[in-house]
C-alpha positions in Angstrom: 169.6 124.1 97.2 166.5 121.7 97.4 166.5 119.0 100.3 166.5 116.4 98.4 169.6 116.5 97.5 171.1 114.7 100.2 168.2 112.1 99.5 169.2 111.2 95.9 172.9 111.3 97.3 172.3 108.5 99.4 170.4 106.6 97.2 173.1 106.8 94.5 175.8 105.7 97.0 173.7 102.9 97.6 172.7 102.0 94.4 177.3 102.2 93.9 177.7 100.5 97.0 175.5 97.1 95.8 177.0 97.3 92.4 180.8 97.1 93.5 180.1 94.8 96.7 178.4 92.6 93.9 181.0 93.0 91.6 183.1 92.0 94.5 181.2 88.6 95.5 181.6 87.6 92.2 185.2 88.2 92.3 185.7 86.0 94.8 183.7 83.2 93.7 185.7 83.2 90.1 189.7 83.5 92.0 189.0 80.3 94.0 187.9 82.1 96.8 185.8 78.7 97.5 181.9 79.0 97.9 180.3 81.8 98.8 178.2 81.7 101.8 175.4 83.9 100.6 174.8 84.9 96.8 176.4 88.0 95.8 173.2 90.1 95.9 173.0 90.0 99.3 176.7 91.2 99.5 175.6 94.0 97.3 172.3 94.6 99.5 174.5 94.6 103.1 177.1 96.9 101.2 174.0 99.5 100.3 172.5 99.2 103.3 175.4 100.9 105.1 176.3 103.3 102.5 172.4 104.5 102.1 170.4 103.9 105.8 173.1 106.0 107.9 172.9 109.0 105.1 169.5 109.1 104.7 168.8 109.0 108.5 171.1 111.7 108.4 169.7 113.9 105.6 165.9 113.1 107.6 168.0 114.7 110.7 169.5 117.5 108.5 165.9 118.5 106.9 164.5 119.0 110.1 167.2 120.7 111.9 168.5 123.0 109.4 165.5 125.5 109.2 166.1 126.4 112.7 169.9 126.9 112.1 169.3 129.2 109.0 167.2 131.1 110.6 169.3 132.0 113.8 172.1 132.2 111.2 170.5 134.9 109.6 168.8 136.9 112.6 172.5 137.0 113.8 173.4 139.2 110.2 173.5 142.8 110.5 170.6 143.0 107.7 168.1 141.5 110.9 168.2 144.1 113.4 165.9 146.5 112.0 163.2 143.4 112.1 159.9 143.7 114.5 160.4 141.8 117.5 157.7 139.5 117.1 154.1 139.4 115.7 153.0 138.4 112.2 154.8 140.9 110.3 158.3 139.9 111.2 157.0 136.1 109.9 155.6 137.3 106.5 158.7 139.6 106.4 161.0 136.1 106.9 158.7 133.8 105.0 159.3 136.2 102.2 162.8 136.9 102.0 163.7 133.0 102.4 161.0 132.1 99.5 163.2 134.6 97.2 166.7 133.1 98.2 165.4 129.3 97.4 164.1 130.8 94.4 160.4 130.4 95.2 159.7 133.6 94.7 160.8 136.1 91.9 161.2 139.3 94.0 160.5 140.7 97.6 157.6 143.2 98.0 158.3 143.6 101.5 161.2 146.5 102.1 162.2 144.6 104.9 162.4 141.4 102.9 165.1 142.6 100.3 167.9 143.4 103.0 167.5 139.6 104.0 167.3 137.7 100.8 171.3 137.5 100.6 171.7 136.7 104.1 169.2 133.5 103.7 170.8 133.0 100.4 174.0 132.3 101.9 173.0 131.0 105.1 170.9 128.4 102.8 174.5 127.8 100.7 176.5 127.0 103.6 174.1 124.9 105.5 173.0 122.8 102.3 177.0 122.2 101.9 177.1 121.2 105.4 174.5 118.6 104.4 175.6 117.4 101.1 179.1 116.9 102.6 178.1 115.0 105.3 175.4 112.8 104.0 178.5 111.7 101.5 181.1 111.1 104.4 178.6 108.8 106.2 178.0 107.1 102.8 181.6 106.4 102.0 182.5 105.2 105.2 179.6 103.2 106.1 179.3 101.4 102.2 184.1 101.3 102.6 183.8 99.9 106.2 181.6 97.1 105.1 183.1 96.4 101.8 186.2 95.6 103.7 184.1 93.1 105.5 183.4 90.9 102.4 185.2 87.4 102.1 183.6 83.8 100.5 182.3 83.1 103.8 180.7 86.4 105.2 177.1 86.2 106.3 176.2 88.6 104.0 172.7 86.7 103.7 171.9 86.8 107.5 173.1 90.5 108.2 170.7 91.6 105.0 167.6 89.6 106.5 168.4 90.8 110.5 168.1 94.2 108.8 165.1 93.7 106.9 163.3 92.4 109.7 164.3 95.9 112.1 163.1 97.6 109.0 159.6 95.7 109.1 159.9 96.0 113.1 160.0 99.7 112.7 156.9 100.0 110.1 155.0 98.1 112.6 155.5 100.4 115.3 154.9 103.4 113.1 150.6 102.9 113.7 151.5 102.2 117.2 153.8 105.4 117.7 151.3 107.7 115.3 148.6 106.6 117.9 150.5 107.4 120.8 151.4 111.4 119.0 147.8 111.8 118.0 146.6 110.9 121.7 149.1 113.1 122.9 149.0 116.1 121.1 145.1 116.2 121.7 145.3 115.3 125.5 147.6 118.7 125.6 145.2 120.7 124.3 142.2 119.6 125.9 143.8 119.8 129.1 144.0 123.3 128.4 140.5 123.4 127.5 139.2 122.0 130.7 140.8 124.4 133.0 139.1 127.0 131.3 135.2 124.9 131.0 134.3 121.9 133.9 134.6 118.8 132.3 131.0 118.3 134.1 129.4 121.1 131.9 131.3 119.8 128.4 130.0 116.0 129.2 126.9 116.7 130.3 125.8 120.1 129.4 122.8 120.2 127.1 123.0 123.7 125.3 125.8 124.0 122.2 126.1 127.7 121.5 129.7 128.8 121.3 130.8 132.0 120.7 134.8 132.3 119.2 134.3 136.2 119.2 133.6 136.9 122.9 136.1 137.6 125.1 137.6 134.8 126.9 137.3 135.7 130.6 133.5 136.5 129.5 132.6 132.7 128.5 129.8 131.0 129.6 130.6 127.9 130.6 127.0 126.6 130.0 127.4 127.0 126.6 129.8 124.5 125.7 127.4 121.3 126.6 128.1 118.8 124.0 125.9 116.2 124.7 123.6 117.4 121.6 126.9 117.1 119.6 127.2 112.9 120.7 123.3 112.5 120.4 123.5 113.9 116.9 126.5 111.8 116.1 125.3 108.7 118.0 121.8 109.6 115.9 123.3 110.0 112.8 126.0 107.4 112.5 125.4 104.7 114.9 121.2 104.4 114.5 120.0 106.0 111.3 123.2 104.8 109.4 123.1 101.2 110.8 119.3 100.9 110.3 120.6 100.8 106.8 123.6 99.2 106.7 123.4 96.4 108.7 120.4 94.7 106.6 121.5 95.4 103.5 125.1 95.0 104.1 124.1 91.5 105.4 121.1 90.6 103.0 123.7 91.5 100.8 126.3 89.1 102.2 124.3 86.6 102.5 122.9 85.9 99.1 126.4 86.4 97.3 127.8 83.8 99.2 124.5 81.3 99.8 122.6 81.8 96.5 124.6 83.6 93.8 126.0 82.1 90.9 130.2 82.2 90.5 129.4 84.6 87.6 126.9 86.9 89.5 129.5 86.7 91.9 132.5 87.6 90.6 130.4 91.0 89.0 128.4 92.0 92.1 130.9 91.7 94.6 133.5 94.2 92.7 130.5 96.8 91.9 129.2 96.7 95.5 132.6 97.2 97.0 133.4 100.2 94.9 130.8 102.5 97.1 133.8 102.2 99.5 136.0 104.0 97.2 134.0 106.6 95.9 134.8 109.7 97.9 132.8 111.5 100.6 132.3 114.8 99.0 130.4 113.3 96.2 128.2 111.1 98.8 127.6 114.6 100.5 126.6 116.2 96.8 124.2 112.8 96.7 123.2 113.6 99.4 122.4 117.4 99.7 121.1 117.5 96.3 119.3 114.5 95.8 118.1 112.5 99.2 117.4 115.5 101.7 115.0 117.3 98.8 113.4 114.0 98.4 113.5 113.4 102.2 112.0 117.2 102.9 108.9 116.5 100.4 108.4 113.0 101.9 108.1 114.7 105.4 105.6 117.5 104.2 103.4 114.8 102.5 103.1 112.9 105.4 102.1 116.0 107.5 105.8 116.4 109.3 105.5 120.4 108.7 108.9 120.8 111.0 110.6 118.7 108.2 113.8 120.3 106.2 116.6 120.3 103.4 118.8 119.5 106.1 117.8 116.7 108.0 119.7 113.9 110.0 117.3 111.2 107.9 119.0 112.2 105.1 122.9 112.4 106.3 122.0 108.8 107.9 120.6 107.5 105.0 123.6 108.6 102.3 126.1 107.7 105.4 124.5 104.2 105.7 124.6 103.4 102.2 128.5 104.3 102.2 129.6 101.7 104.5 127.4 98.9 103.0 130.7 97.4 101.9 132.0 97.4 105.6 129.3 95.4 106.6 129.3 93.3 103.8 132.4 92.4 103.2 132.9 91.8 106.6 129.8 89.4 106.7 130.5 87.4 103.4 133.9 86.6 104.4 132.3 85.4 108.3 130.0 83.3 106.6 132.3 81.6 104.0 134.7 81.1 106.8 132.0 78.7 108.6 133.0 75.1 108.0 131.2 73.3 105.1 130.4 70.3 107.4 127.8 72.7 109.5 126.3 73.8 106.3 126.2 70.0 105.2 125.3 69.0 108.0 122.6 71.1 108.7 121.0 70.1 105.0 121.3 66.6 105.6 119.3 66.6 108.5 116.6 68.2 106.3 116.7 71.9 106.7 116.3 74.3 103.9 118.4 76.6 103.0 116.6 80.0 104.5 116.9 77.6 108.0 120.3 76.6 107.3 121.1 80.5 106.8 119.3 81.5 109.8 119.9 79.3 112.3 123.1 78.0 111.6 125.2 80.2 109.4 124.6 83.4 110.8 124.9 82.5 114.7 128.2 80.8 113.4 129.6 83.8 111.7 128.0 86.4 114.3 131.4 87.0 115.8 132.7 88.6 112.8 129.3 90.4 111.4 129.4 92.4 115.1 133.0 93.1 114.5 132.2 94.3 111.0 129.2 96.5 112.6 131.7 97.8 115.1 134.2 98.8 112.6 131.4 100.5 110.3 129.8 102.5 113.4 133.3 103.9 113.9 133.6 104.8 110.3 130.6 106.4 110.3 130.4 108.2 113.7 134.2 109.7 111.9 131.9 111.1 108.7 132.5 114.6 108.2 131.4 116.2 104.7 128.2 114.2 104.7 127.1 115.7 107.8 128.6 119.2 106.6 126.8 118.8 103.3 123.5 117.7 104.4 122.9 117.3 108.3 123.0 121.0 109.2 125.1 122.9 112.1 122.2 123.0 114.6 122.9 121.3 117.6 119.7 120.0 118.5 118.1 117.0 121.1 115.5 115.6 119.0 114.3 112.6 118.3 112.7 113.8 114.7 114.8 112.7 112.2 113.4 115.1 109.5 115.3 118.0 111.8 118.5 119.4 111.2 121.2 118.4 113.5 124.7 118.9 114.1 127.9 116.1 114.8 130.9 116.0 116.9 132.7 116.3 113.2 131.0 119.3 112.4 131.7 121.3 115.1 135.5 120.2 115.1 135.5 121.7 111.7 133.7 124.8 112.6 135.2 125.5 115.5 139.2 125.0 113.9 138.1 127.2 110.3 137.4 130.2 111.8 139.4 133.1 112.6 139.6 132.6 117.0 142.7 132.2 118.6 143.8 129.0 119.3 143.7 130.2 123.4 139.9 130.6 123.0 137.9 127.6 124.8 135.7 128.3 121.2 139.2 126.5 119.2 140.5 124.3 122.0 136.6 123.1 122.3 137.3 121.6 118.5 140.1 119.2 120.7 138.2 118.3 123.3 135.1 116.9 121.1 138.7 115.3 119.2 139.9 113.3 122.0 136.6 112.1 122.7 135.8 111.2 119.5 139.1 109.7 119.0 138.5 107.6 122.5 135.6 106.3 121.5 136.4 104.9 117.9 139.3 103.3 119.2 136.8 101.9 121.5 134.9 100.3 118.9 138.0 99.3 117.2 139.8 97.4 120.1 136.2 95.7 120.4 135.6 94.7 117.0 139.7 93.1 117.0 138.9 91.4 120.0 135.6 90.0 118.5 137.5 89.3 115.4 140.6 87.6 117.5 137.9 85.2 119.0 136.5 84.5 115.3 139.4 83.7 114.4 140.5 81.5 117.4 137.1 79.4 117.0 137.2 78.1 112.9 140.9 78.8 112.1 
């Protein structure tokens, strides 16, 4: 029986409940029931909204605690005791036999896994009846109990928009509460990590070598320095990227809004923000088949004989020209938000328009190009398949940028794709460079709101 059963259940009962409830309000407007207080779509909305939110929070509930039920259901069945007692095997044999009795799967290769298919099967019936039942109860009596509330003057109008507004309360808090579970579940983990390796020799430690196939009570805690990992991102992201972006994200900025036609406009602007769609893997084919050849070749003809195909020139360079539209979006719309009396003013009293730009526009609108900077480094420093595709995996202190070198991103992925258990200071390493990664973007990101917030606060 599929889950979402219970789903399209509740949204029919909700779809009945608004139809009747504004069958209803019409009712009573036409049998001299007087004038209704609220138009009879909003007695059908406050009819569906009890008939379909208590269901569906139910069938959410349901989805997530039937697995657990189904299972224990059928380890209790005879057909379960000759199971393994734990390990991998008794998983794939479970995995299995439950694929087969949803109908996933046309027929158990496992021995083990034929003996349980009915025992899911059923377990999987009566639970999913269980479900369906219930979702329906809490329909009808939630949709009947406030159909019986309707009369001419119920505030049918007020109860619909008090509900709308939790509704929009709750979506707001969802950033706020996924936040909270991100920082959580990697503070967990790299708690765990730092009783194994000394915060002192992660945070300062200068060699990057670790190994997920040694033993775990044979690690060497000077190998898991990762301050090559933040020079390399900090490198990469923050300097090489921004050396980039910044002036042609704002050169950019400034000469749609200050010396651009409307036409040239309204074509430039479109085409230069679509580098912020395009995705990342095909900036990291640009940029491991095309800039890092070009970058290598460059280095050899002006004598740099350490330079290579991977290089963190050429991961900077790609990575720079995909957040141009951060910076300059960010930028046009600071400068067009400076009042048109500076800008006037400033020509009246005989400056140009290059002088206008630089001495008045762009110390006006600095508050929001910095906190379009900000909010670009954090993108960038976040870059993964760029880095993967064309910086390297050497973790490396150098200030060459023709060298191959290694990011905080990079070794999160390597370090969580291999085949180490997720005990090994190798894997919970991958969390540790996560949470500090994490802290520092929302760093930048708290910054760049504040800076924004003041922005705001000063031309609004």
């Amino acid at each position: 029986m599929s889950p979402a059963i219970p789903f399209l259940l509740a949204i029919g009962l909700g779809l009945i409940g608004w139809l009747a409830a504004r069958s209803r309000a019409w009712a009573l407007r036409g049998t001299g029931g007087g004038r209704l207080h609220s138009l009879p779509g909003y007695h059908g909305w406050y009819v569906a909204i009890w008939a379909a939110v208590p269901a569906i929070l139910f069938a959410i509930l349901w989805d997530a605690l039937s697995p657990a039920l189904i299972l224990d259901r059928v380890l209790a069945s005879p057909a379960a005791a000759s199971l393994p007692a734990f390990g991998f095997e008794r998983d794939a044999i479970l995995a299995e036999a439950r694929s087969v009795a949803a109908g996933q799967a046309s027929a158990a290769f496992h021995a083990g896994s034929s003996a349980l298919v009915e025992p899911f099967r059923a377990a999987l019936t009566y639970y999913g009846t269980i479900g369906i039942v219930v979702t329906l109860l809490l329909g009808f009596i939630g949709g009947g109990l406030a159909f019986t509330r309707l009369r001419s003057q119920f505030p049918a109008r007020t109860r619909v928009e008090r509900a709308v507004m939790a509704i929009l309360l709750l979506a707001s808090l969802a950033a706020i509460v996924t936040t909270f579970g991100i920082l959580i579940s990697l503070m967990f983990e790299t708690v765990r990590f730092f009783r194994i390796i000394s915060p002192a020799d992660f945070l300062f430690g200068t060699h990057w070598s670790p190994d997920p196939m040694a033993a775990p009570d044979a690690v060497n805690p000077k190998d898991y320095g990762a301050v090559p990992l933040f020079w390399g991102t900090t490198y990469i992201g923050a300097i090489i990227a921004m050396a980039v972006a910044i002036p042609l994200g704002l050169m950019s900025a400034v000469y749609l809004t200050q010396y651009a036609s409307p036409a040239i406009r309204k074509v430039m602007k479109p085409l230069l923000e679509i580098l912020a769609g395009v995705p990342t893997v095909v900036y990291g084919y640009f940029a491991a088949l095309t800039v890092a050849p070009a970058i290598r070749d460059f280095g050899h003809i002006i004598g740099v004989s350490s330079a290579s195909s991977e290089s963190a020139l050429a991961a900077g360079v790609v990575m720079g020209i995909m957040i141009i539209p951060f910076v300059s979006s960010m930028a046009d719309d600071s400068i067009s938000a400076v009042p048109q009396a500076m800008r006037d003013g400033s020509l009246a009293m005989g400056a140009t328009t290059s002088e206008t730009i630089r001495k008045v526009l762009i110390p006006a609108a600095l508050p929001g190009i910095v906190a379009g900077v900000m909010l670009a480094v954090s993108r960038a420093i976040g870059e993964t398949m760029i880095v993967v595709m064309a910086a390297g995996a050497t973790a490396r202190l150098s200030a060459n940028p023709f060298e191959s070198m290694t990011t905080v991103t990079f070794q999160i992925v390597a370090m969580l794709t291999g085949e180490g258990s997720f005990d090994h200071p190798a894997t919970l390493s991958a969390f540790a460079l996560g949470m500090i990664l994490f802290l520092i973007t929302l760093t930048l990101n708290f910054i760049a709101l504040r800076v924004v917030k003041r922005f705001r606060e000063a031309y609004e």
